[in-house]
C-alpha positions in Angstrom: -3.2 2.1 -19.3 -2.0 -1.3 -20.6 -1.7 -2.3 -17.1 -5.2 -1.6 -16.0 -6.4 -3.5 -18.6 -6.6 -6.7 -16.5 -9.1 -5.4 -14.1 -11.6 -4.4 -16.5 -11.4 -7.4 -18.0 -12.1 -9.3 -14.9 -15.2 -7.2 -14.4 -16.1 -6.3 -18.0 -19.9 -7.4 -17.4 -20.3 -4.9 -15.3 -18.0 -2.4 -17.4 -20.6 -2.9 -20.5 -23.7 -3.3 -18.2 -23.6 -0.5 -15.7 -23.3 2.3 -18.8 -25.6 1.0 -20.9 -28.4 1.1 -17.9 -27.2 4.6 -17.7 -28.2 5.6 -21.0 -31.6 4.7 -20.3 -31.6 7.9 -17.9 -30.3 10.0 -20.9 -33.1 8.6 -23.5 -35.7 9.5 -20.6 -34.1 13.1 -20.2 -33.8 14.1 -24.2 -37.5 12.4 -24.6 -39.1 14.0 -21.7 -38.7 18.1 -22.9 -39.8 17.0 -26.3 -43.0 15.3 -24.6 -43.6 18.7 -22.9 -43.5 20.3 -25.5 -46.0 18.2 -27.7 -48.4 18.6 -24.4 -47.9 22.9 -24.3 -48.9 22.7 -28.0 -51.9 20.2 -27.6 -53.1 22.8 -24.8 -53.0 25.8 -26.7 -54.6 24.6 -29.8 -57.3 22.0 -28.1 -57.3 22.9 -24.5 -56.7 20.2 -21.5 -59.9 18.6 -22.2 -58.6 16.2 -25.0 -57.3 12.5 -23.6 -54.0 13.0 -25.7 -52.5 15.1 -22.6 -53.6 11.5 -20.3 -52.1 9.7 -22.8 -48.5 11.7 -23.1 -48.7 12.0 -19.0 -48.9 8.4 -19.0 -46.1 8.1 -21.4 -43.8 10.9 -19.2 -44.5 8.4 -16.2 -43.6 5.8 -17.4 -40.6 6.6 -19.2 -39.4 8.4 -15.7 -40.3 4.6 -14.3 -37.8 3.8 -16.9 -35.4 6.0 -16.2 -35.0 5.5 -12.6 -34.6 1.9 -13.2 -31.9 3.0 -15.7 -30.2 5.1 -13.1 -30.5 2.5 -10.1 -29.1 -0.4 -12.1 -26.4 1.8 -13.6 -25.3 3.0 -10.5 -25.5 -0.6 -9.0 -23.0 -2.0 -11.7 -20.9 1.1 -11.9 -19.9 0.3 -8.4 -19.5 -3.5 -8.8 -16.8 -2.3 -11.4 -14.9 0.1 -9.7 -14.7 -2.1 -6.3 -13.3 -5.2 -8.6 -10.8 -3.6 -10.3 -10.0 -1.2 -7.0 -9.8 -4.9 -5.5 -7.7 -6.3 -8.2 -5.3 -3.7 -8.5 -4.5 -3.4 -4.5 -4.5 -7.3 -4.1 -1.7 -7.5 -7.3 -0.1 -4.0 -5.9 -0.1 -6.1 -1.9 1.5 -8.7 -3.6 4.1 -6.7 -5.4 5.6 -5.2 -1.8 5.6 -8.9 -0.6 8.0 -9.3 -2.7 10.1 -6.4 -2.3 12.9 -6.6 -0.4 14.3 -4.6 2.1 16.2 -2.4 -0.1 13.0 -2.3 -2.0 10.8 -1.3 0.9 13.5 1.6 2.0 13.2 3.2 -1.2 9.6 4.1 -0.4 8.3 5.1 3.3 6.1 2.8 5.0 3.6 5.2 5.0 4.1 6.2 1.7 2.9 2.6 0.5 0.3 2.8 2.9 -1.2 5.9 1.1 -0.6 4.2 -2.4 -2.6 1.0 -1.7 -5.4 2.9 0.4 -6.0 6.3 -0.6 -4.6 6.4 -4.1 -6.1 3.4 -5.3 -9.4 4.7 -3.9 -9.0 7.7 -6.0 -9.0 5.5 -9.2 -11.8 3.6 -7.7 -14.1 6.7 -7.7 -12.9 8.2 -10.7 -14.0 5.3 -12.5 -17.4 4.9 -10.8 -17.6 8.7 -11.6 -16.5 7.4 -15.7 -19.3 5.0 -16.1 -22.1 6.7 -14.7 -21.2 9.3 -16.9 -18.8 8.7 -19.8 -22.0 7.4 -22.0 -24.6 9.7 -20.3 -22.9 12.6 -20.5 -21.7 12.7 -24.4 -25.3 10.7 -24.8 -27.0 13.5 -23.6 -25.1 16.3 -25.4 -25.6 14.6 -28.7 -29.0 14.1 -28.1 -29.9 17.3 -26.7 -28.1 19.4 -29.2 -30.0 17.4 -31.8 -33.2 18.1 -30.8 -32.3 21.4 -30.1 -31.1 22.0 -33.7 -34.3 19.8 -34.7 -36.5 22.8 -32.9 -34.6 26.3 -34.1 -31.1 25.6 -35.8 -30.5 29.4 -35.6 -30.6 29.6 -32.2 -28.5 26.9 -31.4 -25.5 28.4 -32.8 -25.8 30.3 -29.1 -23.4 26.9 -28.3 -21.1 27.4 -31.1 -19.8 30.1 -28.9 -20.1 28.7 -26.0 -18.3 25.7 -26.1 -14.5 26.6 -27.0 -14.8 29.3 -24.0 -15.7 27.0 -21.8 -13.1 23.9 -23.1 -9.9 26.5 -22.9 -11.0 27.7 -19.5 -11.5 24.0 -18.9 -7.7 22.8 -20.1 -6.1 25.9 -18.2 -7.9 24.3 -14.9 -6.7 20.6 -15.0 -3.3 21.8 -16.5 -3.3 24.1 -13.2 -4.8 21.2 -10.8 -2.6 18.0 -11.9 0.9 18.8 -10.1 -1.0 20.3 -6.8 -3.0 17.1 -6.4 0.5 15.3 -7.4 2.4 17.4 -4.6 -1.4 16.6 -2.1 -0.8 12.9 -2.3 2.9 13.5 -0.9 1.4 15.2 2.2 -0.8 12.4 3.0 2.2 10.5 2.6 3.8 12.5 5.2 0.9 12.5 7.3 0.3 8.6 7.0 4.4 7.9 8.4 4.0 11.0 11.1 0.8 8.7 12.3 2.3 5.4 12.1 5.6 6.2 13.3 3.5 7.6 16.2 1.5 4.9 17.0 4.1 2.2 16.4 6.3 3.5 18.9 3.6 5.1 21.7 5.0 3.9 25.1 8.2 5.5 24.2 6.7 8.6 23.3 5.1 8.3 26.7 7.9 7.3 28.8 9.9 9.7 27.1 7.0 12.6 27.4 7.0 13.4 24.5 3.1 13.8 23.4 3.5 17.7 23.1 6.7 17.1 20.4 4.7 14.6 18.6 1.5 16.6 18.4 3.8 19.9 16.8 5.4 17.3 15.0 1.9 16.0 13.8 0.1 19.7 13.4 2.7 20.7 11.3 2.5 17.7 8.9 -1.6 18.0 9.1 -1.1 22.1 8.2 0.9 21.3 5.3 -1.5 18.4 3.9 -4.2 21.2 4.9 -2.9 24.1 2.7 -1.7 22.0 -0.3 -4.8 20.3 -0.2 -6.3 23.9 -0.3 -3.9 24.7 -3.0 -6.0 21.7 -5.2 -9.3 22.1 -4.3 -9.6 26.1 -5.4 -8.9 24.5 -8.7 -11.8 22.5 -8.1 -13.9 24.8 -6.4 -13.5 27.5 -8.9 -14.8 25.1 -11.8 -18.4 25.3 -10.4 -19.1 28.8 -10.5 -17.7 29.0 -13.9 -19.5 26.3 -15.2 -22.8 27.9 -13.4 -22.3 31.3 -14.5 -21.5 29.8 -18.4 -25.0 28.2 -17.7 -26.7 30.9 -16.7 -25.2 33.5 -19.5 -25.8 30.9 -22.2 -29.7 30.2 -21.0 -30.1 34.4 -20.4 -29.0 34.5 -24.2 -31.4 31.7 -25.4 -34.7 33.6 -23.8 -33.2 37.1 -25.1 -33.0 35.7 -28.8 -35.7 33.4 -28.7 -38.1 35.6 -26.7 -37.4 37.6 -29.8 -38.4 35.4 -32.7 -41.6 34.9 -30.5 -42.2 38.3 -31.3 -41.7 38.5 -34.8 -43.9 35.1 -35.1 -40.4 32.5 -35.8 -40.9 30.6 -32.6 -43.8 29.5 -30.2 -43.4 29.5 -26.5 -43.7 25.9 -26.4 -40.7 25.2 -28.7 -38.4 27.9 -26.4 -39.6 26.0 -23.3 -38.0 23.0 -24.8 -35.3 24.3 -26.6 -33.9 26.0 -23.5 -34.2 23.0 -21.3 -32.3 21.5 -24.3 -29.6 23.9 -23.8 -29.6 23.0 -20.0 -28.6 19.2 -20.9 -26.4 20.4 -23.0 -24.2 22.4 -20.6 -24.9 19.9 -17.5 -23.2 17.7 -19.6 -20.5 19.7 -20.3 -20.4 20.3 -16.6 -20.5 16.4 -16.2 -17.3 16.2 -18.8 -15.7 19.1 -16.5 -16.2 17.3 -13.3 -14.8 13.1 -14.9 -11.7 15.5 -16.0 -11.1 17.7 -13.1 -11.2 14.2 -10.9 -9.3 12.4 -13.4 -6.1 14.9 -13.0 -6.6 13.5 -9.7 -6.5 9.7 -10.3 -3.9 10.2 -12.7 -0.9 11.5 -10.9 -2.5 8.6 -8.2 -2.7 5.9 -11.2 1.4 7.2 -11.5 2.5 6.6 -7.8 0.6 3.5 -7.7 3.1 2.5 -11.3 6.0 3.1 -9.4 5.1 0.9 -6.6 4.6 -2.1 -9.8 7.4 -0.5 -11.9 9.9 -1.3 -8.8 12.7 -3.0 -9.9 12.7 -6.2 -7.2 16.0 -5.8 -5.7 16.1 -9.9 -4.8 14.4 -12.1 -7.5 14.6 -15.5 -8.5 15.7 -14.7 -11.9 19.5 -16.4 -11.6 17.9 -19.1 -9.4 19.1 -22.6 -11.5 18.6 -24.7 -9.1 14.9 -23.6 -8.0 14.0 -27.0 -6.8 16.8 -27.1 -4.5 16.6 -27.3 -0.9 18.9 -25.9 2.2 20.0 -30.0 2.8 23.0 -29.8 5.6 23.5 -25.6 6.5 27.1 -25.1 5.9 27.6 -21.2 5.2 30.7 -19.8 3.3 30.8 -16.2 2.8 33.7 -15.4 0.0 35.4 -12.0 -0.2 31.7 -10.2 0.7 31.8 -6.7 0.6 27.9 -4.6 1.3 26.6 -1.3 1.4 22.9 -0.2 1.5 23.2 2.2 -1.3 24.9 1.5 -4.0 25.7 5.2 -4.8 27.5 5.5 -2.0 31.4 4.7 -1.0 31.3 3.9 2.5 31.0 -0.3 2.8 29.0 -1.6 5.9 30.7 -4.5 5.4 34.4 -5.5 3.5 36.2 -8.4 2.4 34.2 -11.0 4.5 35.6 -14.3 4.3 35.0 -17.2 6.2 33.5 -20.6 6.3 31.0 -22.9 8.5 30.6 -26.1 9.1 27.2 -27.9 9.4 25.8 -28.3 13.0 28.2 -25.7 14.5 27.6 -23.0 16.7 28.9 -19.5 15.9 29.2 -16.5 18.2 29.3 -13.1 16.5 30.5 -10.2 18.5 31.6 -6.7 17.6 30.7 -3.1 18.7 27.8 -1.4 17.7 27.7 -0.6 13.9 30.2 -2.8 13.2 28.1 -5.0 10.5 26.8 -7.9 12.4 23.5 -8.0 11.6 24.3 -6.7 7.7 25.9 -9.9 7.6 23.7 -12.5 8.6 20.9 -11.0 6.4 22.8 -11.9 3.3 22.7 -15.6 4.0 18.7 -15.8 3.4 19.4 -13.1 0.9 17.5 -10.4 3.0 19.6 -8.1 1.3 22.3 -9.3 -1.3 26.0 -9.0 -1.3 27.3 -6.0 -3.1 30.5 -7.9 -3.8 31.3 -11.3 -3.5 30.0 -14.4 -3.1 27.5 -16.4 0.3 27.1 -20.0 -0.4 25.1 -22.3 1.9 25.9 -26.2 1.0 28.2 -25.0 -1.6 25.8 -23.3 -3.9 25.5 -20.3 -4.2 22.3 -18.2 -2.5 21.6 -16.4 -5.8 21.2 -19.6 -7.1 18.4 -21.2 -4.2 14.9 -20.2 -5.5 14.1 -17.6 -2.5 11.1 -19.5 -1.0 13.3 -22.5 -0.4 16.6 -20.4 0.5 14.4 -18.6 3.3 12.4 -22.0 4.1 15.5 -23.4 5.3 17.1 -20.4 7.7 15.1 -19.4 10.6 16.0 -16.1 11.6 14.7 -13.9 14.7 15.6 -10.4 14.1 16.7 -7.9 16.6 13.8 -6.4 16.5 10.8 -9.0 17.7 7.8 -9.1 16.2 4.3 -10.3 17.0 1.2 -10.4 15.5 -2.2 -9.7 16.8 -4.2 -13.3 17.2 -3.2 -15.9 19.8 0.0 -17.0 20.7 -0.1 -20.2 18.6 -1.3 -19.0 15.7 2.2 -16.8 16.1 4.3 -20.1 16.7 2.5 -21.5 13.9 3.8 -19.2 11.4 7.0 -21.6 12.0 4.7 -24.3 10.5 1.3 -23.5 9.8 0.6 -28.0 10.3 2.3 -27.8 13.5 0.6 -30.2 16.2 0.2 -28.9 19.7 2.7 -31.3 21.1 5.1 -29.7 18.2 4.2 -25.9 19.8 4.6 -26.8 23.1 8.1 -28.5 22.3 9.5 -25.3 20.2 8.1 -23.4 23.6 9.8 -25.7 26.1 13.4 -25.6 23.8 12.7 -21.6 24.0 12.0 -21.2 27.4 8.4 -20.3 27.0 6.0 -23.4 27.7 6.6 -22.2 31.7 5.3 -18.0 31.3 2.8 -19.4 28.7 1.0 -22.2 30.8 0.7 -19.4 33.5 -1.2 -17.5 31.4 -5.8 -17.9 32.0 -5.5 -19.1 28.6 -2.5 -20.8 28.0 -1.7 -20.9 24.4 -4.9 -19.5 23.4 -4.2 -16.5 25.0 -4.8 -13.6 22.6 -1.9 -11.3 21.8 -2.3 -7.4 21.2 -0.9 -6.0 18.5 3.1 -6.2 18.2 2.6 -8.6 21.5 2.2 -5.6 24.1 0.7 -7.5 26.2 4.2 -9.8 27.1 7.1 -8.5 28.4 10.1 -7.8 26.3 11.9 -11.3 27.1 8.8 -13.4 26.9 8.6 -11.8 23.2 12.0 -12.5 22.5 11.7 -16.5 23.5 7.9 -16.5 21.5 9.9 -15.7 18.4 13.0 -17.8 19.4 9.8 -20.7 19.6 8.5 -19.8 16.4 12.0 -20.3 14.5 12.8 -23.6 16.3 9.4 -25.1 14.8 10.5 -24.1 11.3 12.7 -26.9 11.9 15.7 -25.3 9.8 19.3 -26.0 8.8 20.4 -22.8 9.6 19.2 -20.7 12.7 20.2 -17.3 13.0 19.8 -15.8 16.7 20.5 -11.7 16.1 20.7 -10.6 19.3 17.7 -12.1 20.3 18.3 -12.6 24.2 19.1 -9.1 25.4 15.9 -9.5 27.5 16.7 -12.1 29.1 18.2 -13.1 32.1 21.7 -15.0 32.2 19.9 -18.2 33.7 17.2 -18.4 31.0 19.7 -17.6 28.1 22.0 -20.6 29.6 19.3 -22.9 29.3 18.0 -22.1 26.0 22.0 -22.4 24.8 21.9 -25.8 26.4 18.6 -27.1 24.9 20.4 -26.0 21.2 23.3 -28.0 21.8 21.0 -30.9 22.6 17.7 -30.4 20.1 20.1 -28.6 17.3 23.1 -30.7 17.3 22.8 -30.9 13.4 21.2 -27.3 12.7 24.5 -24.7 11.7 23.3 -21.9 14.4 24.8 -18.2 14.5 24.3 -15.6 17.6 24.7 -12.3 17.6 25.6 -10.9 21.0 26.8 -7.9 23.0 27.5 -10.3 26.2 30.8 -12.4 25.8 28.8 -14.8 28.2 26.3 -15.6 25.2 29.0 -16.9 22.9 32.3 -18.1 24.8 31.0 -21.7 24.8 30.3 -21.6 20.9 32.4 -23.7 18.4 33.3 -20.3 17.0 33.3 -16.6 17.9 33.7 -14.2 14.8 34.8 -10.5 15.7 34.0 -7.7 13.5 34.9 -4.2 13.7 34.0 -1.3 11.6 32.9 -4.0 8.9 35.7 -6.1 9.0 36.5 -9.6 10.7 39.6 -9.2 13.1 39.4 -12.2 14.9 37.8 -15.3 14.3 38.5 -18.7 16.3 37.6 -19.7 20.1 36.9 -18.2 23.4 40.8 -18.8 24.6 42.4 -18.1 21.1 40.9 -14.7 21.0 41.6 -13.9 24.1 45.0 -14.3 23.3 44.9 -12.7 19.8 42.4 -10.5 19.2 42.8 -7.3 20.2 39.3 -5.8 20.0 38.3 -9.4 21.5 40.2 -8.5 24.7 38.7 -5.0 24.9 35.7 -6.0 24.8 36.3 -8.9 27.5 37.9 -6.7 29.6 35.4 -3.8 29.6 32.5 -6.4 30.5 34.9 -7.8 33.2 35.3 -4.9 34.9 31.4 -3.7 34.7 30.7 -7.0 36.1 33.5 -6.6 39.4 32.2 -3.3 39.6 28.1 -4.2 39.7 28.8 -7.2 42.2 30.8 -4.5 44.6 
């Protein structure tokens, strides 16, 4: 609970203030039978003519005036409360998966983390809300209602005695029941959450593919099993009512049996019973109150405990061996020294094994290799996307554990092989290169990329608005938006993973042409599947299976690389066999 603690703090006004209001309703609710009662009495001994039952009238209105003022304000802060600290907590819990990294972020499902900063923090939000409107009310009203119901006939009352520990053991055998269903619930929504995303992410290949029918069995079966273990959790919950009611109505049938009796034998007026049975009410609607705040609570707490591990989460990539925080990426050279990786560290198999090489600033390096052979494992150690299971990656000579990560990342510019946009216009994209960028600044980084022409095309030119992922531009125009928004980083380093497959061989000539004139002193790596897309650069490294087997120029690997020459020769003959 330490960690909460924060939150409440931050909204403790409204933690004192919305309870207090609420015991306003619970002074008009142990006040209002004992009025009643004083007015039955007044009746039978001076009739309704007397101004005495005006006067206690006046007094029952006005403390109900009272009361609902009470319950309105103590509702109104109740909710302040829970909404600041469900604010605080998602805002600090947003910020903690910012900084995860992507090892981080693969230990949880996207729509896993989804669920824990939507639905389970909304769980705690109610639960809470549900607290202070009752956690003073409820024992307030039990306390005060037993008292005046021992006040009126102490023999009678011991009718609760035995009530109470039947009801409290029937009451720990439910939530001890309830807690691992709702805990085993919230991992269905999670499945639910990633069947829906995935789903939606990836629609027009679900379409193209026909697919919809797949998906939707896919998708039923994940909604049936969220269906039946939500079941599972709610009978708990449902079954609490009735016994709760029927403990009610047993315990009130017993209160009129006994006390209908000492009317009899003279012990007990009817006036006192009226009152002492409402009494009796309270006291069991607040036990059902206490019932409810604990059933909800089993709840919030196996929510409060996925939402710890998302803040308990080890950060894979931290600034914690960064000594030389205030350093910044100066020149780009890039040394990687005997770098092994693999993406769990449980495992044996290496994605990547005694990598050793070193870069110059300013030059231009192809990297080349078959699918799965580790080419974009590596170039996501350089701005410590990931971090070297072995070995060492140094960019001007220091290491990159050693860069504060801000300033390690603020000097690569990376487009990943997978291109992503974000909904808004198509400068605000480019600007997340440099939020101050001027307009002449965008339309340069456009121009370098091959974009100012498609973009100027469009109605709206660089206003135009962008659906979300970019749908709205073709595959190639995405790849040279993101290619735009990484040359107005300005960076040392620029990192190109494979990010001209979409485009055609004129285009991509260009935009290697306007690198070797605008980047001269920027250290540049591309990844490519076409020997075309590297054979002019300084460099071409060749990895297979996680290994470099070749690493030099165009004409020295064609004479000594083996896999180099395969793969020359296969997109030869493609290419003869195409233009016949």
């Amino acid at each position: 609970m330490k960690r909460y603690t924060k939150y409440i703090r931050a909204n403790l006004l409204y933690f004192i203030v919305g309870p207090i209001l609420m015991l306003t309703e619970v002074l008009g609710e142990v006040l209002l039978p004992y009025f009643m009662n004083l007015t039955i009495k007044h009746i039978e001994s001076d009739g309704a003519k007397s101004s005495y039952v005006f006067i206690i009238g006046l007094v029952m209105i006005i403390t109900a005036a009272i009361m609902m003022f009470g319950g309105v304000g103590g509702n109104y802060f109740s909710a302040k409360a829970s909404a600041g600290f469900a604010a605080g907590l998602r805002k600090d819990v947003y910020c903690k998966v910012q900084e995860f990294s992507f090892a981080n972020i693969d230990h949880f499902s996207t729509g896993s983390l989804v669920t824990r900063l939507t639905n389970d923090i909304t769980q705690l939000q109610n639960v809470i809300r549900m607290a202070l409107i009752m956690m003073l009310r409820a024992p307030g009203m039990l306390i005060g209602a037993l008292i005046m119901a021992l006040t009126i006939n102490s023999s009678l009352a011991a009718v609760i005695a035995v009530v109470i520990p039947i009801l409290a053991a029937a009451l720990f055998g439910l939530i001890h029941t309830a807690f691992p269903r709702f805990e085993k619930m919230q991992l269905k929504i999670d499945s639910v959450n990633s069947a829906i995303q995935e789903n939606l992410t990836n629609v027009r290949v679900v379409k193209s593919f026909v697919r919809g029918n797949h998906e939707i069995k896919k998708f039923s079966k994940a909604n049936q099993d969220l269906k039946d273990t939500g079941m599972s959790a709610f009978k708990i919950v449902i079954f609490n009512m009735p016994l709760m009611a029927l403990a009610m109505n047993i315990t009130t049938l017993a209160v009129v049996w006994f006390g209908g009796k000492q009317i009899i034998v003279g012990t007990m007026d009817v006036a006192e019973l009226t009152a002492f049975t409402t009494y009796i009410v309270q006291i069991l609607m607040s036990l059902m109150m206490v019932a409810m705040i604990l059933l909800q609570s089993s709840r919030a707490v196996a929510s409060a405990k996925r939402i710890g591990e998302v803040l308990d989460e080890p950060l894979d990539l931290s600034d914690e061996n960064a000594i030389k925080k205030d350093r910044k990426v100066e020149k780009g050279s890039v040394e990687f020294r005997h770098v092994s990786f693999k993406y769990y560290k449980d495992r044996e198999e290496k994605v990547l094994e005694d990598i050793n090489f070193l870069v110059q600033p300013g030059e231009l390096i192809g990297i080349i290799g078959s699918t799965g052979s580790g080419k974009s494992s590596l170039v996501q150690l350089i701005p410590r996307l990931y971090d070297a299971s072995e070995g060492e990656v140094f960019v001007d000579g220091i290491n990159v554990k050693e860069y504060s990560l801000r300033h390690l990342r603020d000097g690569v510019g990376m487009v990943l092989q997978k291109n992503v946009l974000f909904s808004g216009t198509i400068t605000d994209n480019l600007k997340w290169g440099d939020e101050n960028a001027s307009e002449e600044q965008i339309r340069k980084a456009a121009e370098n990329a091959q974009a100012d022409g498609f973009v100027t095309g469009f109605t709206d030119g660089y206003e135009t608005e962008l659906g979300q992922g970019g749908v709205n531009v073709s595959g190639g125009q995405k790849q040279r938006l993101c290619i735009a928004r990484a040359l107005l980083k300005k960076p040392k380093i620029l990192i190109l993973d494979d990010s001209t497959s979409a485009v055609d061989t004129a285009t991509e000539a260009r935009i290697r042409e306007c690198f070797q004139k605008e980047l001269k002193e920027t250290t540049k790596f591309v990844i490519a599947q076409r020997i075309s897309s590297v054979k002019d650069a300084d460099r071409i490294l060749v990895l297979e299976e996680g290994k470099i087997v070749g690493f030099g120029k165009h004409e020295q690997l064609i004479e000594s690389c083996q896999t180099y020459q395969e793969i020359y020769s296969s997109q030869i003959e493609k290419a003869k066999e195409v233009s016949a």
